[in-house]
N, C-alpha and C positions, 0 to 999 in steps of 0.2 A: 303169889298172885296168879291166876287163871288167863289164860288167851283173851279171852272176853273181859276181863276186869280191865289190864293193860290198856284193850283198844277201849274199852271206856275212856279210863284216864286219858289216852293221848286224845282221843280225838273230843273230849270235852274241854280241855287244854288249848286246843288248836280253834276251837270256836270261840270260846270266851278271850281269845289273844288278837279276834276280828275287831275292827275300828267299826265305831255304830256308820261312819259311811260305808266301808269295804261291806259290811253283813249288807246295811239296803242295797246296796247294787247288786249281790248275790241273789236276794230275795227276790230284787224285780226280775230276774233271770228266770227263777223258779217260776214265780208267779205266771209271768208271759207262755212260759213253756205250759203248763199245766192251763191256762183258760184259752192255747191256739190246739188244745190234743181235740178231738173229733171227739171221743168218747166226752170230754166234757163237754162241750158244745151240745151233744145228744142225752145228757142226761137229764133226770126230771126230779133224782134223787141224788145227794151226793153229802157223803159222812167226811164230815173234816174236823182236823183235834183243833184243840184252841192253844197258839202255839205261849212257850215256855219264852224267857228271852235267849236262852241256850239255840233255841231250834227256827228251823226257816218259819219265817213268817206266814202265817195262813192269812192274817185278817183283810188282804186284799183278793184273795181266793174268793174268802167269806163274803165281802160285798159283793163283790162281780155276783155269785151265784144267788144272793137274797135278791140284787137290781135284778137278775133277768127271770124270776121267780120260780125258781127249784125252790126243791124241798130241803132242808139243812140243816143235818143231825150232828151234832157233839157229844163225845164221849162224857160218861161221869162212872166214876171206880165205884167197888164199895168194899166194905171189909174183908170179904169174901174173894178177894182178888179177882173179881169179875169188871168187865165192863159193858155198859148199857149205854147205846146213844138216844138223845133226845130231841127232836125235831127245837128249833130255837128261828126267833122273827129278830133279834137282834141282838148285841152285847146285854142290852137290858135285861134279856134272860137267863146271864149268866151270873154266877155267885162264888166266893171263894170256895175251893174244892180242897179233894186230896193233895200232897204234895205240894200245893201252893199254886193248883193252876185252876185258873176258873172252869167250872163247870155248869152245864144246864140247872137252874131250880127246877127239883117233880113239881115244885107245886105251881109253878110257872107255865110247864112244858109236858107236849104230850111223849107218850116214849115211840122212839121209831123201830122197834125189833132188828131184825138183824138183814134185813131185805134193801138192797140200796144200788144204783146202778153204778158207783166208783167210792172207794173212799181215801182217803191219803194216809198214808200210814208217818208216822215221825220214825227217824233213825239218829245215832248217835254218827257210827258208819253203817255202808253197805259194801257190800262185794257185788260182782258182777254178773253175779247171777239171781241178785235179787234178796242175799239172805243178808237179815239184819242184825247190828246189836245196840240195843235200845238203854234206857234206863237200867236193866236188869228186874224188873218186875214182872215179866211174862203177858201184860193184859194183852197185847195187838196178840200176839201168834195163838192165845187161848180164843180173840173171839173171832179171830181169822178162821179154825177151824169150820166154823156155820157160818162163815159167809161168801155168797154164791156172784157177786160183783164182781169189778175189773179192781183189782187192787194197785195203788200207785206209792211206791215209794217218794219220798222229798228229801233229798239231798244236797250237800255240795261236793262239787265237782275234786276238792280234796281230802274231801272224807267218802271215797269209793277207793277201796281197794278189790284187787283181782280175787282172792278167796280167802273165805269166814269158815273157820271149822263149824259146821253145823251138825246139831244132836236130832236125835227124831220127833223133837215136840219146836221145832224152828219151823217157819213157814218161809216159803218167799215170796215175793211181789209177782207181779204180772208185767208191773212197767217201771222203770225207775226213771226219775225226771230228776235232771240239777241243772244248774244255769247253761250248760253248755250243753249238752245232748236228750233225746228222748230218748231208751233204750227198752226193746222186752227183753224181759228176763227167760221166758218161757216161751218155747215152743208151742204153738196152738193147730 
């Protein structure tokens, strides 16, 4: 089994072993940190995935940012191991997807390209310097390449370890947020 496999396992292990209180309180953690950050506060556009029950909760991100009227795009895969986000007005525009997680309807939703002033990226774990290891499907670090935003990791505070062997097709974040601290990853 590979580095990356292992911290799969453990750290999918270690989420699914959270009690649904212990995960919401984490969540509100995340959540607070992520809508008190300035960059969201100031954005007009903002890409967020539509969360798994594995992974931190977005859908209170996702209100706050529909109530204060941003623009808000969700991912949808396709065959082609691409991913495309699509501007959405509510759950209502969402439909089952790949893998089992809802996605934007095209026929629903206009598509928002790859232009957005922050998006949140999901992770399995993070390291500290921003590099992630996710499902193992590559979609975030393929469409992270062309995208010119503030990129925010969503994590918990015990799935961050100090360092992820990373390959030359790994991206890392800009900021990583978990219940307990905001962090750049990056020198700017």
């Amino acid at each position: 089994m590979s580095v990356k496999a292992e911290l799969r396992a453990k750290y999918k292990s270690l989420r699914e072993s959270l009690s649904p209180e212990e995960k919401a309180f984490l969540d509100l953690g995340i959540t607070e940190n992520i809508l008190n950050l300035n960059a969201y506060k100031q954005a007009e556009t903002v890409f967020v995935f539509i969360s798994k029950d594995i992974e931190v909760n977005t859908s209170a991100v996702i209100k706050d940012a529909l109530d204060c009227g941003k623009r808000v795009a969700a991912p949808r895969c396709d065959d082609d191991k691409n991913m495309s986000f699509y501007f959405i007005r509510s759950y209502d525009d969402l439909s089952a997807g790949a893998f089992g997680v809802r996605e934007p309807n095209p026929d629903k939703c206009e598509m928002a390209g790859s232009k957005a002033d922050m998006i949140l990226v999901p992770g399995l774990v993070y390291d500290e310097s921003g590099f992630r290891v996710g499902f193992g499907k590559g979609y975030y670090d393929r469409f992270l390449k062309g995208f010119e935003g503030l990129s925010v990791g969503v994590c918990y505070s015990e799935c961050v370890v100090e360092k992820i062997m990373s390959d030359k097709y790994d991206l890392s974040v800009d900021l990583l947020v978990t219940e307990k601290s905001v962090t750049y990853t990056k020198s700017n």
